[in-house]
N, C-alpha and C positions, 0 to 999 in steps of 0.2 A: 248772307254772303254766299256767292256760287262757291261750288266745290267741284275738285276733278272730277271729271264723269267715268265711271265704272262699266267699262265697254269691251272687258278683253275678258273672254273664256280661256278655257285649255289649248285649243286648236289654235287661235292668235297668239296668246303668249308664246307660245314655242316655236311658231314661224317669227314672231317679232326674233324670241332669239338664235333661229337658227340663221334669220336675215344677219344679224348681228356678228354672230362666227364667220359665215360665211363670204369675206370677202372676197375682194380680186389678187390680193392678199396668197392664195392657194396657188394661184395662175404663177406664180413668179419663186415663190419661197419652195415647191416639191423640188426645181430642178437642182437647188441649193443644199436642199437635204441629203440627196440623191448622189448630190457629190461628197459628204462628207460620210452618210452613209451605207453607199452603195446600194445594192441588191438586199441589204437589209434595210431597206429604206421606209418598209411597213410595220419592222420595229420601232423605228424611231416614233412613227407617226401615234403607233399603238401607246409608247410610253408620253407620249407628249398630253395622249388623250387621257390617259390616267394621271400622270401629274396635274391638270386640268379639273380632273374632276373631285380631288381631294377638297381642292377651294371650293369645287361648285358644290357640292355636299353642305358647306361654312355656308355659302351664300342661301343653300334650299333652308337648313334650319332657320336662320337669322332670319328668314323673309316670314316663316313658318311664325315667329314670336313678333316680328314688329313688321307688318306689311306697310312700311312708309314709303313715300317716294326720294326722300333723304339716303334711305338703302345704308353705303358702307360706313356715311358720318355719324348715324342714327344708331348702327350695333356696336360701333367702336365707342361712342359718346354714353350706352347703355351698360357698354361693360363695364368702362372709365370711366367714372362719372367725375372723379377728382382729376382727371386729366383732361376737361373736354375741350382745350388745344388737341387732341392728341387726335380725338372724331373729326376736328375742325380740318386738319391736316389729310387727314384719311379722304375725306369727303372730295375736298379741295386738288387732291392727287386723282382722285374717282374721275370728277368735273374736267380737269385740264385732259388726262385722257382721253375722253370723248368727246371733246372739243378736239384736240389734235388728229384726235382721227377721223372728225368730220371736215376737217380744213384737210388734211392730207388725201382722203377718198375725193374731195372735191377738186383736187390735182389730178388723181388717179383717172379721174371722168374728164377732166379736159384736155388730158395727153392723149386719152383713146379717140375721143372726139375730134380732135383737133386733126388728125391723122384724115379725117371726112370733110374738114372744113377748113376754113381758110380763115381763121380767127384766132387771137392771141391766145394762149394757153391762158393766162391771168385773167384774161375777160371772161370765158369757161367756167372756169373753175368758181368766180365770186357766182355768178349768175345760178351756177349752179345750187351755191350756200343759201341762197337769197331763194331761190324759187323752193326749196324742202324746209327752208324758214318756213315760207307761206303756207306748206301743206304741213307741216307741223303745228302753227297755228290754228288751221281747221277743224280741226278736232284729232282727235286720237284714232276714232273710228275710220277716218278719211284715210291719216296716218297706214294702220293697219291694214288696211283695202290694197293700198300702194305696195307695203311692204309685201303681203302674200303673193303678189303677180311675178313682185319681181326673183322673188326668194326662188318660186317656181322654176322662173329662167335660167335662172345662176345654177340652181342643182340640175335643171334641164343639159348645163353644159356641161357640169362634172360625170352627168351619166352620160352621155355621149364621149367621154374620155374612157370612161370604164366598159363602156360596149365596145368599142373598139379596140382595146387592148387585150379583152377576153376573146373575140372574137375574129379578129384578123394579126394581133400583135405575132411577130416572127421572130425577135430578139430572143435565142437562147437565152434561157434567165437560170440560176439557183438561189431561190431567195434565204438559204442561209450560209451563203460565204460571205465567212467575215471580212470587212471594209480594209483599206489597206492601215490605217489608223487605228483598227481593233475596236475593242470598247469604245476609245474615247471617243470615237469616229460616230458611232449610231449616240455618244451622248452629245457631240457638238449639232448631230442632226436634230436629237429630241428638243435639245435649248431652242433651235433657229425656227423649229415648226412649230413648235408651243406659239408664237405670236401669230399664227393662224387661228388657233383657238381664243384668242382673246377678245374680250365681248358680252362673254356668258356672264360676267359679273353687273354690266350692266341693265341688264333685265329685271333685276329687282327695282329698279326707280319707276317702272311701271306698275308699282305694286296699290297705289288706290285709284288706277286707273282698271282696275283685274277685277272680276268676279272672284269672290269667295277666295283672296289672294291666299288666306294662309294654307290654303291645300291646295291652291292651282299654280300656284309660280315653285314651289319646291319642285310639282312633277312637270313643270314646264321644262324648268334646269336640266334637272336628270335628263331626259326626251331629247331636249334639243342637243347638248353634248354627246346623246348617246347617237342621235341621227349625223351629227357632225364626224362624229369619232369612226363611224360605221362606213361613208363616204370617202374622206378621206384615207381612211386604209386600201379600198377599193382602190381608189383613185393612184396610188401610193402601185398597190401588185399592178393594177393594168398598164400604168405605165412607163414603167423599164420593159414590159412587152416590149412597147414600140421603139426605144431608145436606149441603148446602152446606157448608162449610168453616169458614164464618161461624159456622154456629151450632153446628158441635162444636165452636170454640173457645172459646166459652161454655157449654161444658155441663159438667156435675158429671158425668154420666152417657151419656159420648155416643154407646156403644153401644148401650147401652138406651135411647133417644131417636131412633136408628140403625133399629132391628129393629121399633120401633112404627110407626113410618110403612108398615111393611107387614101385621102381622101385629096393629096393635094395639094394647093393652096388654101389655107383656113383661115387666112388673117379680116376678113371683110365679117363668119361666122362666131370667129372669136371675140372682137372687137364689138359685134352686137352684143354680144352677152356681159361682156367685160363693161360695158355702160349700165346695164340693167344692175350687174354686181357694185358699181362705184356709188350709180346713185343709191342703191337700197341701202348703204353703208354707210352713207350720206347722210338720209334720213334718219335711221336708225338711233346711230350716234348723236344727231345734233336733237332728235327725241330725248335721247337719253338724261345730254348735258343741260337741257332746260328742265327735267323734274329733278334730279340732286341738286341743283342751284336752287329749283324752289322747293322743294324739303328744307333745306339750309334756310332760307329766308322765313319759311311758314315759321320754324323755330326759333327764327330771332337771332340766330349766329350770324347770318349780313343783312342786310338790310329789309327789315321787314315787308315795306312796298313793293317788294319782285317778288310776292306770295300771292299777290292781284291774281283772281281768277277772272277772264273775261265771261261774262254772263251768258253770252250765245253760243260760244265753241266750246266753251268751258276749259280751255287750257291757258296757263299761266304764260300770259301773254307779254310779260315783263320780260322773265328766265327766257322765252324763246326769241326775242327780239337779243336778249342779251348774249346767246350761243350763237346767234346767226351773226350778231357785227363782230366779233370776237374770232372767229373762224373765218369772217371776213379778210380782218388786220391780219391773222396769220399768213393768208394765201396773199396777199398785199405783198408784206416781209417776205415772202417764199420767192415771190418775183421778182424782186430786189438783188437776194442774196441765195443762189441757187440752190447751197445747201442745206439751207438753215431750215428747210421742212424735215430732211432725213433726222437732220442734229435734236430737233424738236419734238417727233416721234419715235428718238431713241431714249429720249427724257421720259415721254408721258410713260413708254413701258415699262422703264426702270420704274416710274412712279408706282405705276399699276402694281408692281410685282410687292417693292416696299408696302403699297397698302394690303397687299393678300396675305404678308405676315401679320398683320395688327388684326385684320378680318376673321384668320383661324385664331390667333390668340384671344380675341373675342369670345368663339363659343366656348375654348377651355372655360377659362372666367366666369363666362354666364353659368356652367355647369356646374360647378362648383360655389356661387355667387346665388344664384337663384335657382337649385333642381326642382322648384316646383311650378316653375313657372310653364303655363300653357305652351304646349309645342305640338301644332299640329303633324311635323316631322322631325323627326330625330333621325340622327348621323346613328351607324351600327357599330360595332367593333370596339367597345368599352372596354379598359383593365380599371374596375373601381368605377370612382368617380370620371374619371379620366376618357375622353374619345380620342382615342389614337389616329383618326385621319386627318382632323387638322394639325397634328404633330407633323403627321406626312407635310400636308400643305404648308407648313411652317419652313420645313427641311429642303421639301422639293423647290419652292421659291428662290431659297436662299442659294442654292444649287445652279439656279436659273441665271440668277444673278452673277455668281463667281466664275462660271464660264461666258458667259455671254457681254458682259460689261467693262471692258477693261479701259473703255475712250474718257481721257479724265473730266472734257468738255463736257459729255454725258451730265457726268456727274456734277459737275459744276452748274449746266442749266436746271438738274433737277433742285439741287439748292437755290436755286435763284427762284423757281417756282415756287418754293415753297416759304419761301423768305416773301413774295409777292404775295403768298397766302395772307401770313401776317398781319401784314402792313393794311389788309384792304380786310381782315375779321375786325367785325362787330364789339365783340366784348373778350 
């Protein structure tokens, strides 16, 4: 029987997930931050990157002790074992995410596009799911090839933001006067820019697709987070250089409204870049959501026959037929019902965040459940038994959640996903 092909090093892993952080996502959520947190808007960004990395820490061990492509079902299922609804649900929360945010990116790319072209946004956008299907399908290695070029791109344009801010920005700045909202003001920014950083969790479902996963994907984690967190602060001081704070917090487009005060008109150079970022987020994800669906299936939790390895690409070519028509029906629905992709992607992050509790409460569990068990990395900062930063990730989640969450509908479709879970688990 084929098995996934083990094709990714240190240098791929960490661009797969810095592709993955790195959406178009960044283009549109700084100028939002910036309004809530003003001039301290590199605060916000700094704490969003360590609330971030508390989980991704959760995520580097966990992948360290079980290099599966199942990922978050798989460590929740290993700590629970008498609960394993409770993986099934986690996994299934994992899955819908990266699904919605590869049906949502493949919006993302045909609203830029569409701006170049004279074609329905919905036609774009499916075309779009369908053709990173096919190269998802090709192997992983093809996969990866793609990802790096564009990963390239996309930081190529976040440092062209930060050159230009260090370098011609004229906007009196003090970056530590506090917002007009205080505290709450850099914590409603840190909530709104954490979903820039979202992503990093998905990178372990590439884990028997990885060399030597259990000591290549923990330092993939760290790396990528740490090159993300590093960017974005940049990105973050350079530019209230070029625009008061005032009016990226009003702006649809505040980079691009950023880079024109020097340069211009930028909408033709941003909108190149802004494709390069939708598709790589495209890929990335609907990568993602086909190895956790076939993790889940290899183990028998839905349907065993979507575990099918195809023999020549070696990718499970059931899960990725199954993420591509599925992210399909979304962008479908989305063209129907204008808002029902925001509503949808306010869901899967609620989801994501609820799974990041069960994910750090994971390693407690296993630590105290199995301390002997093989770990190529281990979380630091112990009292006892005890690792105190998924406690963090525990805390900051739930943080995340109570300020950022308050639309009841949210809440209602992420029960309904999860009630869909259900109904469509195996055993």
């Amino acid at each position: 029987m084929a098995e996934l092909k083990e094709a990714l090093g240190l240098a791929q892993a960490t661009f797969f997930g810095v592709g993955l952080i790195l959406g178009a996502g960044i283009y549109v959520v700084i100028g939002k931050t910036a309004g809530y947190a003003g001039y301290m808007v590199w605060l916000a960004v700094f704490l969003s990157g360590l609330i971030s990395l508390f989980t991704g820490l959760s995520y580097a061990e966990l992948s360290s002790m079980y290099p599966k492509a199942g990922s978050s079902y798989f460590y929740v299922k290993e700590a629970f074992p008498k609960l394993e609804w409770l993986g099934f649900i986690v996994g299934w929360l994992i899955f819908f995410e990266a699904l919605s945010g590869g049906a949502t990116a493949s919006i993302g790319f045909a609203l830029y596009l569409s701006t170049l072209l004279n074609i329905p946004m919905v036609v774009l956008a499916m075309a779009a799911a369908i053709i990173f299907s096919i190269v998802n399908f090709l192997g992983i290695e093809e996969s990866s090839g793609l990802n790096i070029v564009f990963t390239l791109i996309e930081t190529a344009g976040l440092i062209m933001v930060i050159i230009l801010g260090f370098f011609f920005g004229s906007n009196p700045v003090n970056y530590f006067e506090v917002p007009p909202q205080g505290f709450m003001g850099i914590m409603l920014g840190t909530s709104l820019i954490f979903f820039a950083y979202v992503g990093f969790e998905l990178m372990a479902t590439t884990a028997e697709e990885t060399k030597d996963a259990k000591r290549t994907l923990p330092k993939a984690i760290i790396l990528a987070l740490a090159i993300c967190t590093l960017l974005y602060m940049l990105v973050a001081i350079a530019v209230v250089r070029l625009l008061p704070w005032q009016i990226l917090g009003t702006s649809s487009a505040p980079l691009s409204e950023a880079v024109a005060t020097v340069i211009g008109s930028s909408a033709i150079i941003l909108t190149f870049i802004a494709l390069f970022s939708t598709s790589n987020t495209v890929l990335g994800f609907l990568v993602s959501a086909s190895r956790i669906s076939y993790g889940m299936a290899a183990d028998g939790i839905i349907d065993p026959k979507l575990a099918t390895i195809h023999p020549k690409t070696r990718t499970p070519q059931y899960t990725v037929a199954l993420a591509g028509i599925l992210a399909v029906l979304e962008i479908v629905v989305a063209g129907f019902y204008e808002n029902a992709i925001d509503i949808v992607a306010k869901a899967s992050n609620l989801g994501c965040l609820l799974a990041f509790i069960f994910i750090n409460a994971a390693v407690i569990k296993l630590r105290l459940d199995s301390p002997d068990k093989e770990r190529a990395f281990k979380i630091p900062l112990n009292i006892g038994k005890i690792p105190m930063i998924p406690i963090f990730g525990i805390l900051s989640s739930i943080i995340v959640i109570a300020i950022a969450f308050h639309e009841i509908i949210v809440w209602v479709i992420t029960g309904a996903i999860m009630l869909l879970g259900f109904i469509i688990k195996r055993r």
